[in-house]
C-alpha positions, 0 to 999 in steps of 0.5 A: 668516730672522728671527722674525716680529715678532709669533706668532700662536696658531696658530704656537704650535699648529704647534709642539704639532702638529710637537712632538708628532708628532716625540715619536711617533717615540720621544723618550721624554715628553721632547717632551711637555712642549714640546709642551704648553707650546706648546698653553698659549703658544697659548691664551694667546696667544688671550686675550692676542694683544697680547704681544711675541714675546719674552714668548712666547717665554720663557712657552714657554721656563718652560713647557716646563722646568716641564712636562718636570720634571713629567712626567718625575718623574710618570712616574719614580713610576709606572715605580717602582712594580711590581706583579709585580717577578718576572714576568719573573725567572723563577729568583726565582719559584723560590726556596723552591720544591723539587724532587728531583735527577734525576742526581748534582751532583758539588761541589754544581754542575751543570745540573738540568732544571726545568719546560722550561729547564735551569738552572746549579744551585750548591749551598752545599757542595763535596760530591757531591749525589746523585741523589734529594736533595731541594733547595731553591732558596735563591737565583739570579743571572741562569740559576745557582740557588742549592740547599740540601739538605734538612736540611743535606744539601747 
């Protein structure tokens, strides 16, 4: 099968309509810019129908690198930015909060129920702390939180 000797504008928006359906399925944006390249081809095409294939084809080839790139750093910014970093950091929304200790940490580690979910807790020293200090939540790393003890306690 070989190219037609001449594209049409509705290849061109064939492929906008095939590209962006196949980009439903989840190619992540990375269809997007074919796609809208392909729709670009296709008005161009209309106003200008005496170009060659080839012509085209490299308009559509230019086009879609320049449109990928584009989305791809537009959209790379937008993900960046996060209003809310700790929504779903459930120990960094912890930290500086405190609580009183429940039950003796021996070595300063231990597991402390906070709210609904126990967590690992490490304290900063090897000490015992006992039951009824008060801590606080200095740092986490994925379900370990850090503690101090109140005014060098811990």
């Amino acid at each position: 099968m070989s190219i037609p000797s001449s594209l049409e504008y509705w290849h061109w928006i064939i492929l906008f309509f095939l590209l962006l359906s196949i980009e439903t399925i989840g190619a992540g944006g990375f269809l997007l810019g074919g796609a809208t390249a392909a729709l670009v081809v296709a008005g161009v095409n209309w106003l200008l129908p005496n170009l060659d294939w080839a012509e085209q084809l490299a308009i559509f080839a230019a086009l879609s690198l320049v449109f990928t790139v584009a989305y791809w750093y537009f959209f790379q910014r937008v993900d960046d930015r996060d209003e809310f970093p700790e929504l779903n950091n459930r120990g960094s929304q912890l930290i500086g909060h405190y609580f009183e200790l429940r039950e003796d940490l021996p070595y300063g580690q231990g597991r402390v129920q906070i709210g609904d979910t126990l967590w690992k807790v490490k304290g900063n020293s090897k000490k015992t702390l006992v039951k009824g200090t008060l801590v606080v939540v200095a740092g986490c790393q994925n379900m370990t939180l850090f503690i101090e003890g109140q005014k060098g306690e811990g």
